[in-house]
C-alpha positions in Angstrom: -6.2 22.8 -14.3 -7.3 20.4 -11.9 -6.4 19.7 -8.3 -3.7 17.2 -8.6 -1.7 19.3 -10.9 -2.0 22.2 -8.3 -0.9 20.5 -5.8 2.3 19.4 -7.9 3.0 23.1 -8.8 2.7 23.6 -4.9 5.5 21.1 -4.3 7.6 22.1 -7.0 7.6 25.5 -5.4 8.5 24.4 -2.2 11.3 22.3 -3.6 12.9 25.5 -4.6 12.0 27.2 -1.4 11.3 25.2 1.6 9.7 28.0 3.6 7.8 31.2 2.3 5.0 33.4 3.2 1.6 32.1 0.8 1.3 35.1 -1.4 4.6 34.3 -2.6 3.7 30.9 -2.9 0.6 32.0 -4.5 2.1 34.5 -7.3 4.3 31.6 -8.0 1.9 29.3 -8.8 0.0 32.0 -10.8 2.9 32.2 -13.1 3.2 28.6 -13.3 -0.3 28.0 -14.4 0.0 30.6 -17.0 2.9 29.0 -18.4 1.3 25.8 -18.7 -1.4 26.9 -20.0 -1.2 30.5 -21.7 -4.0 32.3 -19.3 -4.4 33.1 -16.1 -5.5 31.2 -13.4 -8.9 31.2 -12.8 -10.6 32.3 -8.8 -11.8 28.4 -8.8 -8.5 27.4 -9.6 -7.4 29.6 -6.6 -9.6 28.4 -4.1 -8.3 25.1 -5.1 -4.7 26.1 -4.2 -5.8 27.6 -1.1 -7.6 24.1 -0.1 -4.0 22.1 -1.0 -2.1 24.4 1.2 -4.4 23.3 4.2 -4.4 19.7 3.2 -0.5 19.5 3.2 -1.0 21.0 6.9 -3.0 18.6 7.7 -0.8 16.2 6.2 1.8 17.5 8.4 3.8 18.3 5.7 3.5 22.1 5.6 3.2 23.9 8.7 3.0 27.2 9.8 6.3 29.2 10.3 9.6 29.9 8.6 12.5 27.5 8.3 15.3 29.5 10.0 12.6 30.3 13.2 12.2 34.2 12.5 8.8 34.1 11.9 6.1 34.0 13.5 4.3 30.6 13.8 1.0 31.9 11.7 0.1 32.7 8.4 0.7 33.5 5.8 4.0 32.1 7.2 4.5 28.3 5.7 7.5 26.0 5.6 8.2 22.3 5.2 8.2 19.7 7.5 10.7 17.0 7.6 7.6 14.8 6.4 7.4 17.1 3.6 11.0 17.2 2.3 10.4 13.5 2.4 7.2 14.0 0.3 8.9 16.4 -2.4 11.0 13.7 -3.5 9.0 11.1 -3.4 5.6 12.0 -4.7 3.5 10.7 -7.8 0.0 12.5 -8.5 -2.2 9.5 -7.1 -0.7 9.0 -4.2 -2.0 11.4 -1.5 -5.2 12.6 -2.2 -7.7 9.3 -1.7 -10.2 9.5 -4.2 -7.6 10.0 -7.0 -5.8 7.0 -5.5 -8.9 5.0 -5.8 -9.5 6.2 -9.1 -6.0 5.2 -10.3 -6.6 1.6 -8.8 -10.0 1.2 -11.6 -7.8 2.4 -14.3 -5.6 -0.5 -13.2 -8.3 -2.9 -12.9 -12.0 -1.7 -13.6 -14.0 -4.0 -11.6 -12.0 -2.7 -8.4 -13.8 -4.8 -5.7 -15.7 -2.8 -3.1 -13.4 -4.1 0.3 -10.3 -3.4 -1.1 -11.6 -0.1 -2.5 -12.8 1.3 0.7 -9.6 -0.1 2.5 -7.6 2.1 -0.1 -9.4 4.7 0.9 -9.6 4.8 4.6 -5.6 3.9 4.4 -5.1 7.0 2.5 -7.5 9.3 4.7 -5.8 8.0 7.5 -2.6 8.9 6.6 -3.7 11.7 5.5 -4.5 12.4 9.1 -0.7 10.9 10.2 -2.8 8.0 11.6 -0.3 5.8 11.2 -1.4 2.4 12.5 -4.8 2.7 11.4 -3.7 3.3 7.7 -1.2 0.3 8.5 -4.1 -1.4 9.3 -6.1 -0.1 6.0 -3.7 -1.0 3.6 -2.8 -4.4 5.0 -6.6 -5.1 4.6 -6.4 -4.1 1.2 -3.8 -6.5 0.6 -5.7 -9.1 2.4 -8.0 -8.8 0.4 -6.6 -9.3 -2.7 -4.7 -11.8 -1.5 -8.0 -14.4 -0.6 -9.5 -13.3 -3.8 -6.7 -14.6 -5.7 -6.6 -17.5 -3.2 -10.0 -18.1 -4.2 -9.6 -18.0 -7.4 -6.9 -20.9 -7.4 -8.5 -22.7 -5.6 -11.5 -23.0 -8.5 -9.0 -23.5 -11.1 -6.5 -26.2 -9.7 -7.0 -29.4 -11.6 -6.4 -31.7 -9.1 -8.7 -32.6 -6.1 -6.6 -33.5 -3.2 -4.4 -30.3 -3.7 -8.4 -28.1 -4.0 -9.0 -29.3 -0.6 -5.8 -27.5 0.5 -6.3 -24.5 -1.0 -10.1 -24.7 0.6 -8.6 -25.3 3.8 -6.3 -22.3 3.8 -9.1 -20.2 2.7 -10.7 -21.1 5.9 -7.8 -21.2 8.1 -4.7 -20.8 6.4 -1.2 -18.9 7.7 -0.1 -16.2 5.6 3.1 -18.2 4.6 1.5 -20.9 3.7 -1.4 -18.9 1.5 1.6 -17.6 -0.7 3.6 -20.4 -0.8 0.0 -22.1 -2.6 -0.5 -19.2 -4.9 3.0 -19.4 -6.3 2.7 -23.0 -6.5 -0.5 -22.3 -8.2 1.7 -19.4 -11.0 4.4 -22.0 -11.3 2.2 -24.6 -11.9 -0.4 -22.0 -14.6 2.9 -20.9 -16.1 4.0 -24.6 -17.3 0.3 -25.1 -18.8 0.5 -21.7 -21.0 0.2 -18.5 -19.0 1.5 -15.5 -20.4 4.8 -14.0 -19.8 2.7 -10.6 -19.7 0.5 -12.4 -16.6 2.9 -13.7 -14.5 5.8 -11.3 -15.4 7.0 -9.6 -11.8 4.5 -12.2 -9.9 6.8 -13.4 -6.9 8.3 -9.6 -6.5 4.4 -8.2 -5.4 3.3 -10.9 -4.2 5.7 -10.6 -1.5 5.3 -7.1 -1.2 1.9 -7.5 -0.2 2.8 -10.0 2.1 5.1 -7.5 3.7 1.8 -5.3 4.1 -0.3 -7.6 5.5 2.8 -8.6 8.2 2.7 -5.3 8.9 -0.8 -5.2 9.2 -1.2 -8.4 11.7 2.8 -7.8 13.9 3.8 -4.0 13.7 0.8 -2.0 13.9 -1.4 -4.4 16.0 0.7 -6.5 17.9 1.6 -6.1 21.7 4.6 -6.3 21.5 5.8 -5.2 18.6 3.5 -1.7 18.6 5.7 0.4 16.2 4.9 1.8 12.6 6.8 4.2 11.0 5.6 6.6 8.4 8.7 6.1 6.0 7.4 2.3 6.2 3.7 3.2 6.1 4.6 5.3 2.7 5.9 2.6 1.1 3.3 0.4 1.1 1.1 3.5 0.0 3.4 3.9 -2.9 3.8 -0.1 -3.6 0.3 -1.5 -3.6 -0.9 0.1 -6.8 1.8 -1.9 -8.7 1.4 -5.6 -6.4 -2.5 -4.7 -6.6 -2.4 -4.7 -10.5 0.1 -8.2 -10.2 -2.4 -10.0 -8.2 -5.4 -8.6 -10.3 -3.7 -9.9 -13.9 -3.2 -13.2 -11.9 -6.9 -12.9 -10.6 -8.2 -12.8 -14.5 -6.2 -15.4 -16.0 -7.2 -17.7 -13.1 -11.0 -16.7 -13.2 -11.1 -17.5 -16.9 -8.9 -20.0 -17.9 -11.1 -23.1 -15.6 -9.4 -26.1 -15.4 -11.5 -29.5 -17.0 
């Protein structure tokens, strides 16, 4: 069983109990396995359980303690955070442990470019870490970054000269509103010469969550005077960007190979 599926059986156990002492937790999750899969669970398999529990601590979503307060605040003690119920009811297999959520991205789109792979990564580390701005930060990047490549991409493909200068000069210099008021212009325009439904279905809804990550990226978590990042807000993005990610990429591959004369 691998780690991912652990760690689900983890949750699941906590959803039923919110606070427990680990060999509980444990002789749980040994009955669970065998269910699944007719045997026992194997000392590797274990170990791996043992690793989860300390990466939901350092998640912050698992401390050390009970939930009424009566015991002590050490293990094998464990209970739920407030982080953690959050994360029970919210979470899908890729989206907390970073190399899986990389690996999820190339089974969206294979040739996963390097910046917005290591972006992906460091976001999820850092929240990982409850580093909030800096996987703000992280994400947004990753978003960027998709962003300019589909920019780019446009930009190659428009037909008409006067309007390639524009979309040149907004990869030099451009605003973020006026980057995806192009693009669109550029889908609306691709749509009306023969792109699939199947491309541009859902387009406009993740492009402008992505924009929303990179705002967040440039005004909440960097600004002066803004300064403030949540981690309900911070999730979100986490849990959006595989789906706006795979939007812009589809976009991405028509544009790169359907060159304008």
């Amino acid at each position: 069983m691998d780690r991912n599926e652990i760690r689900r059986h983890i949750l699941s156990v906590f959803a039923s109990d919110h606070s427990s002492d680990w060999g509980s937790i444990r002789s749980r999750l040994e009955e669970l396995i065998r269910e699944d899969t007719g045997r026992r669970p194997s000392k590797e398999e274990l170990m791996v359980a043992d690793e989860v529990l300390m990466d939901l601590v350092i998640e912050r979503s698992v401390t050390f303690g009970s939930q009424s307060g009566n015991a002590e605040v050490r293990p094998p003690f464990v209970r739920l955070t407030d982080a953690g119920r959050d994360l029970i009811k919210t979470s899908q297999p890729h989206n907390f442990d970073p190399e899986d959520y990389v690996g999820y991205l190339r089974t969206l789109a294979p040739h996963l470019d390097d910046a917005t792979a290591q972006y992906a990564l460091e976001a999820l580390r850092a929240f990982r870490q409850n580093l909030l701005f800096a996987s703000a930060v992280m994400i947004g990047a990753a978003a960027e970054t998709e962003i300019l490549r589909l920019l780019q991409a446009t930009t190659i493909w428009e037909p008409d000269t006067s309007r390639k200068q524009l979309l040149g000069d907004l990869l030099d210099r451009g605003r973020l509103p006026a980057i995806f008021g192009a693009i669109n212009d550029s889908v609306e325009a691709a749509r009306k010469q023969g792109m699939p439904y199947d491309v541009h279905q859902g387009t406009t809804t993740h492009l402008l969550s992505l924009q929303e990550m990179i705002r967040v990226q440039r005004n909440d978590a960097v600004h002066p005077a803004a300064g403030r990042v949540s981690r309900s807000k911070v999730l979100l993005s986490l849990q959006s960007f595989p789906a706006a990610f795979e939007s812009a990429e589809r976009l991405y591959g028509w544009f790169s190979n359907h060159p304008n004369p």
